[in-house]
KOLKEMI-734598 format. One record per atom (N, C-alpha, C): y, z, x. Coordinates in steps of 0.05 Angstrom, whole numbers, padded with zeros to 5 digits, always signed. Each point is the difference from the previous one (the first is absolute). Layout:
N
YZX...
! end
This chain:
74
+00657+00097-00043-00010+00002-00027-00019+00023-00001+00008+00013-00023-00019+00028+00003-00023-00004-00032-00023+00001+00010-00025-00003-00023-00014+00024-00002-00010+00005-00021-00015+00020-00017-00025-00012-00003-00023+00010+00016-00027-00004-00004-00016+00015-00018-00004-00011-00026+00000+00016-00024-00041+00010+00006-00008-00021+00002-00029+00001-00011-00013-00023+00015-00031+00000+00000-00012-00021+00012-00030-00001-00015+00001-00030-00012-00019+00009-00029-00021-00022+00012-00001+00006+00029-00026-00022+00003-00024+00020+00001-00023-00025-00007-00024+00021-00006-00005+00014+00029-00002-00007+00020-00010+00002+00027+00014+00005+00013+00029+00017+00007+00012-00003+00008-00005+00002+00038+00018-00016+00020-00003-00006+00024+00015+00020+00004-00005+00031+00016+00016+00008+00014+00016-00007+00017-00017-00012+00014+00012-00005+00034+00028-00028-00003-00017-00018-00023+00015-00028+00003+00033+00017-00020-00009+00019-00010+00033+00012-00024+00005+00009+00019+00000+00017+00024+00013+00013+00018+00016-00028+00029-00019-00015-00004+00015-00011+00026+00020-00020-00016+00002-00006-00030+00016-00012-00008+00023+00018-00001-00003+00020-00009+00030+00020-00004+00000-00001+00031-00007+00013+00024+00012-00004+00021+00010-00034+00005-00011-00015-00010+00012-00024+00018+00027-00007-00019+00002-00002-00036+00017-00006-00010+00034+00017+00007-00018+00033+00000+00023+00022-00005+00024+00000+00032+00030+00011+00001+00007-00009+00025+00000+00029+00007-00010+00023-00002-00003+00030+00009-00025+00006-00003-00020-00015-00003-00026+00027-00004-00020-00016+00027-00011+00027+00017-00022-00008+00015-00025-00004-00016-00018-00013+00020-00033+00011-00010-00011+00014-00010+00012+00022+00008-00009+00028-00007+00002+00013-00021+00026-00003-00005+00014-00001-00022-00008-00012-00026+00000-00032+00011-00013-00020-00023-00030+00013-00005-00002+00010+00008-00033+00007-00001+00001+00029-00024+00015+00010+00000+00011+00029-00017+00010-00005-00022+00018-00021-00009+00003-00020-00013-00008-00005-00023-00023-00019+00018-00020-00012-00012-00018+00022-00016-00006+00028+00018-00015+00008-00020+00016+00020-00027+00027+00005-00001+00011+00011-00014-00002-00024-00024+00014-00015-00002-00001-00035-00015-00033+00006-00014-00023-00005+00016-00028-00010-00004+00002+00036-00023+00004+00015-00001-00004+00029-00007+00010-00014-00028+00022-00006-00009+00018-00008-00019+00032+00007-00001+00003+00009+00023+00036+00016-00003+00014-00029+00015+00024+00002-00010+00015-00024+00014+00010+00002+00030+00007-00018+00005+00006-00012+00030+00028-00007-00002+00019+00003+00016+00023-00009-00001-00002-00012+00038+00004-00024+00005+00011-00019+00020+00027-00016+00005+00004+00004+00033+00028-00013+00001-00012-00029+00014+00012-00017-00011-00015-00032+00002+00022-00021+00015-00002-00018+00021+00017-00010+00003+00002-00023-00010+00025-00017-00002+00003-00012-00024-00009-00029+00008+00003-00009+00022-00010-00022+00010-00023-00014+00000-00023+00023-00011-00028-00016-00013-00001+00018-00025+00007+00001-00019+00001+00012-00020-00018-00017-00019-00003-00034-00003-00009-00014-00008-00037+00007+00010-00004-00001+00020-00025+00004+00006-00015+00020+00000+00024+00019+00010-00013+00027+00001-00003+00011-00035+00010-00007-00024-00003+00001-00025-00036-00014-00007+00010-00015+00020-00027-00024-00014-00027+00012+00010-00005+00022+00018-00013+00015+00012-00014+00018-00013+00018+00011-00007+00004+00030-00020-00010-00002-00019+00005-00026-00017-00019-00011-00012-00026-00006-00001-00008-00008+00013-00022-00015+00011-00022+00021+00003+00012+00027+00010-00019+00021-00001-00006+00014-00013+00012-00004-00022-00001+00021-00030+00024+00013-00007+00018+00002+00023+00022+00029+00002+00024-00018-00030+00001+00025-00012+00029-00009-00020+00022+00019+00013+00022-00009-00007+00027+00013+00016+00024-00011-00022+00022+00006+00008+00025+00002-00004+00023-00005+00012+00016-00017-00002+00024-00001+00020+00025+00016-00006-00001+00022+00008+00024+00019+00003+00031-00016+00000-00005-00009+00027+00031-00011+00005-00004-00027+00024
! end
């Protein structure tokens, strides 16, 4: 499942906790990465992730949870 990380409208936003979620949800991005990510996203430009589909339920409920809005591509 491929998602579009549009925006993240929390007041405070958690770097570190948005980065280790895109690394732990996404099935291609390292740390490092998630970390680059995160700050492109936190900037305001979108995020596009490849997600595997087997926690899609939780890993949604996450994304949530942190402010992030998104999109489900496909």
């Amino acid at each position: 499942m491929k998602l579009n990380l549009l925006s993240c409208d929390a007041q405070r936003p958690d770097k570190r906790a948005i980065a280790q979620c895109i690394a732990e949800i996404s099935s291609n991005v390292d740390t490092s990465l998630a970390n680059e990510l995160t700050d492109i996203l936190l900037e305001g430009d979108p995020v596009d992730i490849e997600m595997d589909d087997k926690n899609s339920g939780s890993a949604l409920r996450a994304l949530r949870k942190l402010g992030i809005d998104y999109e489900i591509i496909e």
